[in-house]
N, C-alpha and C positions, 0 to 999 in steps of 0.2 A: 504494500500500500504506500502510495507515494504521501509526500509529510500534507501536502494540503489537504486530501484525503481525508489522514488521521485527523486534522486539525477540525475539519468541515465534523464527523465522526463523532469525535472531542463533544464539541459545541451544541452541536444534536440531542448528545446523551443527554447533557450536561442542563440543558435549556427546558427539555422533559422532565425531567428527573426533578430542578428546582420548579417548574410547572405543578406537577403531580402533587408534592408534596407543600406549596404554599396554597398559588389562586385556586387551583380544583380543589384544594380542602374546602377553602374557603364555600364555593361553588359546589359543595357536595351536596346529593340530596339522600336525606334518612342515612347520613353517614357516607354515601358511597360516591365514591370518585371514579372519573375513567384511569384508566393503566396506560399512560402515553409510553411507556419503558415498552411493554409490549407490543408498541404500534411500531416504534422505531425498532425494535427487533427483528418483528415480522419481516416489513420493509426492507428493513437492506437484507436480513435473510433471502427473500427470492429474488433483492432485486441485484443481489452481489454477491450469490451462492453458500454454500455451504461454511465455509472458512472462514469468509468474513463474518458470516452470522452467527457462528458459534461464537469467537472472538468477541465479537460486537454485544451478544447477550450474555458471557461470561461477564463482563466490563460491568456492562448492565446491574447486571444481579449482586455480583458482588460492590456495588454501588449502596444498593438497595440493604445487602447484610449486613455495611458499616453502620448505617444511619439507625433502624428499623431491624434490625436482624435480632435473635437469639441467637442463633447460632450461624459462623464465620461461613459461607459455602453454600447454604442450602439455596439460595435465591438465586446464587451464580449458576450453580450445576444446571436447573430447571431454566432458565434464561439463556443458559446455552444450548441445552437439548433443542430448547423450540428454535434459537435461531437458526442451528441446526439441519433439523427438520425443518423447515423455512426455504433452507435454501435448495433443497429436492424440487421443487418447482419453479426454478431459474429459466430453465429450457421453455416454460408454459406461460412463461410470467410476459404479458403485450401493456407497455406503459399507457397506453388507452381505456384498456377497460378496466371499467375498478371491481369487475365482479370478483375476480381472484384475489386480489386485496382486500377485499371486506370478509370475503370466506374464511381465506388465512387467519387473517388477525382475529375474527371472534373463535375462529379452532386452537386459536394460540392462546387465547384470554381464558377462556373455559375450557382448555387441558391445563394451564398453569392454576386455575381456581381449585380445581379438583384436582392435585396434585399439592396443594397445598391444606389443602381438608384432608386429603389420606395421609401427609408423613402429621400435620401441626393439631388434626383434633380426631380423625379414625384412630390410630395407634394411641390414642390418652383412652379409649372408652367412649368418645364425644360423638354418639351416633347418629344426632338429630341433621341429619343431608339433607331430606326435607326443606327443613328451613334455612340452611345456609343455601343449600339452590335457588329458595324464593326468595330472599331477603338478601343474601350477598350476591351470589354468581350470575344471574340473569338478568339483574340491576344493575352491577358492573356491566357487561357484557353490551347491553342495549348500552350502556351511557358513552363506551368506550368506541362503538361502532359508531355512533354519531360523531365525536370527535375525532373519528377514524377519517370521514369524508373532508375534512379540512385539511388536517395533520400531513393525511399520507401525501396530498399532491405538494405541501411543502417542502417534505422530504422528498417526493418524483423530482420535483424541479431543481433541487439544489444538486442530487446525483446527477442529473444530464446534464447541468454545466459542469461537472466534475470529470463526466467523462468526455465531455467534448474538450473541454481542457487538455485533459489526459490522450485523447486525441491527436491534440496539435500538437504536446510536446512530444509525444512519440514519431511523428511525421519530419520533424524538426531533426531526429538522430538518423533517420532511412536513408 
Protein backbone atom coordinates (compact mmCIF):
# COMPACT_ATOMS: atom_id res chain seq x y z
CA UNK A 1 0.00 0.00 0.00
CA UNK A 2 1.50 3.14 -1.06
CA UNK A 3 1.83 5.97 2.05
CA UNK A 4 -1.02 8.18 0.75
CA UNK A 5 -3.07 5.19 0.69
CA UNK A 6 -2.22 4.24 4.21
CA UNK A 7 -2.70 7.82 5.06
CA UNK A 8 -6.28 8.24 3.18
CA UNK A 9 -6.99 4.51 5.23
CA UNK A 10 -5.55 6.29 8.54
CA UNK A 11 -8.09 9.16 8.25
CA UNK A 12 -11.01 7.00 7.29
CA UNK A 13 -10.61 4.75 10.30
CA UNK A 14 -9.93 7.40 12.31
CA UNK A 15 -12.82 9.83 11.23
CA UNK A 16 -15.56 6.69 11.83
CA UNK A 17 -14.30 5.57 14.64
CA UNK A 18 -14.32 9.34 16.54
CA UNK A 19 -17.99 9.59 14.49
CA UNK A 20 -19.20 6.34 16.06
CA UNK A 21 -18.27 6.99 19.38
CA UNK A 22 -19.07 10.82 19.98
CA UNK A 23 -22.05 12.43 17.29
CA UNK A 24 -23.86 9.00 16.72
CA UNK A 25 -23.93 8.52 20.44
CA UNK A 26 -25.11 11.48 20.67
CA UNK A 27 -27.66 10.64 17.75
CA UNK A 28 -28.46 7.36 19.15
CA UNK A 29 -31.85 6.07 19.31
CA UNK A 30 -33.03 3.75 22.58
CA UNK A 31 -29.29 3.56 22.98
CA UNK A 32 -28.30 2.26 19.49
CA UNK A 33 -25.86 3.69 17.09
CA UNK A 34 -24.88 2.70 13.42
CA UNK A 35 -21.29 0.68 13.31
CA UNK A 36 -19.56 3.19 10.77
CA UNK A 37 -16.18 0.69 11.80
CA UNK A 38 -18.13 -1.98 9.98
CA UNK A 39 -19.01 0.09 6.93
CA UNK A 40 -15.49 1.18 6.39
CA UNK A 41 -14.40 -2.57 6.79
CA UNK A 42 -16.88 -3.95 4.47
CA UNK A 43 -16.00 -1.35 1.80
CA UNK A 44 -12.51 -1.56 1.37
CA UNK A 45 -12.89 -5.39 2.07
CA UNK A 46 -14.59 -5.87 -1.47
CA UNK A 47 -13.46 -2.93 -2.79
CA UNK A 48 -9.52 -3.72 -2.19
CA UNK A 49 -9.79 -7.44 -1.44
CA UNK A 50 -8.97 -9.68 0.89
CA UNK A 51 -5.49 -8.23 2.59
CA UNK A 52 -6.29 -5.17 2.78
CA UNK A 53 -9.57 -5.90 4.48
CA UNK A 54 -8.24 -8.18 6.90
CA UNK A 55 -5.46 -5.45 7.68
CA UNK A 56 -7.83 -2.65 7.60
CA UNK A 57 -10.50 -4.52 10.02
CA UNK A 58 -7.79 -5.84 12.23
CA UNK A 59 -6.69 -1.99 12.80
CA UNK A 60 -10.25 -1.41 13.08
CA UNK A 61 -11.16 -3.64 15.84
CA UNK A 62 -8.34 -3.44 17.61
CA UNK A 63 -9.19 0.35 17.61
CA UNK A 64 -12.28 -0.48 19.14
CA UNK A 65 -10.53 -3.19 22.10
CA UNK A 66 -8.20 -0.20 23.27
CA UNK A 67 -11.19 2.38 23.94
CA UNK A 68 -14.23 -0.07 24.74
CA UNK A 69 -12.76 -3.57 24.83
CA UNK A 70 -12.49 -6.05 27.99
CA UNK A 71 -10.51 -7.97 26.41
CA UNK A 72 -7.18 -6.88 24.05
CA UNK A 73 -8.07 -8.80 20.45
CA UNK A 74 -11.59 -9.81 20.49
CA UNK A 75 -12.82 -6.82 18.32
CA UNK A 76 -9.68 -7.01 16.08
CA UNK A 77 -9.90 -10.96 15.33
CA UNK A 78 -13.98 -10.44 14.21
CA UNK A 79 -13.09 -7.16 12.35
CA UNK A 80 -10.61 -8.92 10.41
CA UNK A 81 -12.52 -12.15 9.71
CA UNK A 82 -15.29 -9.82 8.11
CA UNK A 83 -12.84 -7.69 6.25
CA UNK A 84 -11.65 -10.69 5.23
CA UNK A 85 -14.51 -12.32 4.02
CA UNK A 86 -15.34 -8.92 2.41
CA UNK A 87 -12.88 -9.07 0.30
CA UNK A 88 -14.02 -12.76 -1.52
CA UNK A 89 -16.36 -10.56 -3.46
CA UNK A 90 -13.65 -8.06 -5.00
CA UNK A 91 -14.19 -9.89 -8.54
CA UNK A 92 -18.32 -9.10 -8.02
CA UNK A 93 -17.89 -5.82 -6.51
CA UNK A 94 -19.22 -2.85 -9.83
CA UNK A 95 -18.68 0.67 -8.12
CA UNK A 96 -22.38 1.52 -9.47
CA UNK A 97 -24.58 -0.54 -7.98
CA UNK A 98 -24.81 -0.34 -4.34
CA UNK A 99 -26.96 -3.55 -4.15
CA UNK A 100 -23.68 -5.59 -3.13
CA UNK A 101 -22.61 -2.92 -0.74
CA UNK A 102 -25.61 -2.67 1.34
CA UNK A 103 -25.96 -6.67 1.35
CA UNK A 104 -22.31 -7.00 2.49
CA UNK A 105 -22.32 -4.47 5.13
CA UNK A 106 -25.74 -5.45 6.80
CA UNK A 107 -24.19 -9.46 6.41
CA UNK A 108 -21.16 -7.91 8.09
CA UNK A 109 -23.07 -5.85 10.92
CA UNK A 110 -25.32 -8.90 11.96
CA UNK A 111 -22.51 -11.77 11.71
CA UNK A 112 -20.32 -9.22 13.91
CA UNK A 113 -23.63 -8.67 16.23
CA UNK A 114 -24.20 -12.24 16.66
CA UNK A 115 -20.78 -13.15 17.19
CA UNK A 116 -20.41 -10.88 19.69
CA UNK A 117 -23.77 -12.26 21.72
CA UNK A 118 -22.06 -15.85 21.33
CA UNK A 119 -18.36 -15.22 22.63
CA UNK A 120 -19.79 -11.75 25.28
CA UNK A 121 -23.33 -13.19 26.65
CA UNK A 122 -24.17 -17.04 25.05
CA UNK A 123 -20.83 -18.49 26.89
CA UNK A 124 -21.98 -16.26 30.53
CA UNK A 125 -25.53 -18.23 30.47
CA UNK A 126 -27.07 -14.99 28.82
CA UNK A 127 -29.74 -16.66 26.69
CA UNK A 128 -32.26 -14.15 26.09
CA UNK A 129 -31.25 -13.78 21.65
CA UNK A 130 -34.62 -12.93 21.41
CA UNK A 131 -34.37 -9.62 22.79
CA UNK A 132 -30.88 -8.74 21.91
CA UNK A 133 -32.07 -9.44 18.16
CA UNK A 134 -35.15 -7.19 18.66
CA UNK A 135 -33.69 -4.51 20.67
CA UNK A 136 -29.97 -4.42 19.67
CA UNK A 137 -29.03 -6.39 16.29
CA UNK A 138 -31.89 -5.38 13.88
CA UNK A 139 -31.86 -1.64 15.36
CA UNK A 140 -28.34 -1.48 14.70
CA UNK A 141 -28.57 -3.17 11.41
CA UNK A 142 -31.41 -0.81 9.97
CA UNK A 143 -29.67 2.39 11.60
CA UNK A 144 -26.35 1.29 10.14
CA UNK A 145 -27.67 0.49 6.51
CA UNK A 146 -29.09 3.89 6.35
CA UNK A 147 -25.93 5.59 7.14
CA UNK A 148 -24.59 2.96 4.90
CA UNK A 149 -26.20 5.00 1.69
CA UNK A 150 -24.18 8.12 2.45
CA UNK A 151 -20.83 6.69 4.05
CA UNK A 152 -20.17 4.08 1.48
CA UNK A 153 -20.07 6.46 -1.66
CA UNK A 154 -17.80 8.74 0.54
CA UNK A 155 -15.41 6.04 0.88
CA UNK A 156 -16.39 4.87 -3.27
CA UNK A 157 -15.06 8.28 -4.05
CA UNK A 158 -12.00 8.84 -2.08
CA UNK A 159 -10.64 5.07 -3.36
CA UNK A 160 -11.20 6.01 -7.11
CA UNK A 161 -9.16 9.12 -6.63
CA UNK A 162 -6.71 6.83 -4.88
CA UNK A 163 -6.52 4.70 -7.41
CA UNK A 164 -6.57 6.84 -10.40
CA UNK A 165 -3.72 8.47 -8.41
CA UNK A 166 -2.11 5.37 -8.10
CA UNK A 167 -2.76 5.08 -11.71
CA UNK A 168 -0.71 7.99 -12.83
CA UNK A 169 2.08 7.34 -10.77
CA UNK A 170 2.56 3.84 -11.94
CA UNK A 171 2.35 5.05 -15.62
CA UNK A 172 4.95 7.71 -14.77
CA UNK A 173 7.63 4.49 -13.89
CA UNK A 174 6.45 2.28 -17.42
Amino acid sequence: MKLRRKFAVFAIVTICFLLQSTLFQALSFASISPNLLIVAVSSFGFMRGRKEGMWIGFFSGLLLDIFYGSVIGFYALIYAYIGYVNGFFRKMFFPDDIKLPLILIALSDFSCNFMVYVFLFFLRRRFRFNYYLLHIMLPELVYTILVTIVLYFIILKINQKLEAVERRSANKFV
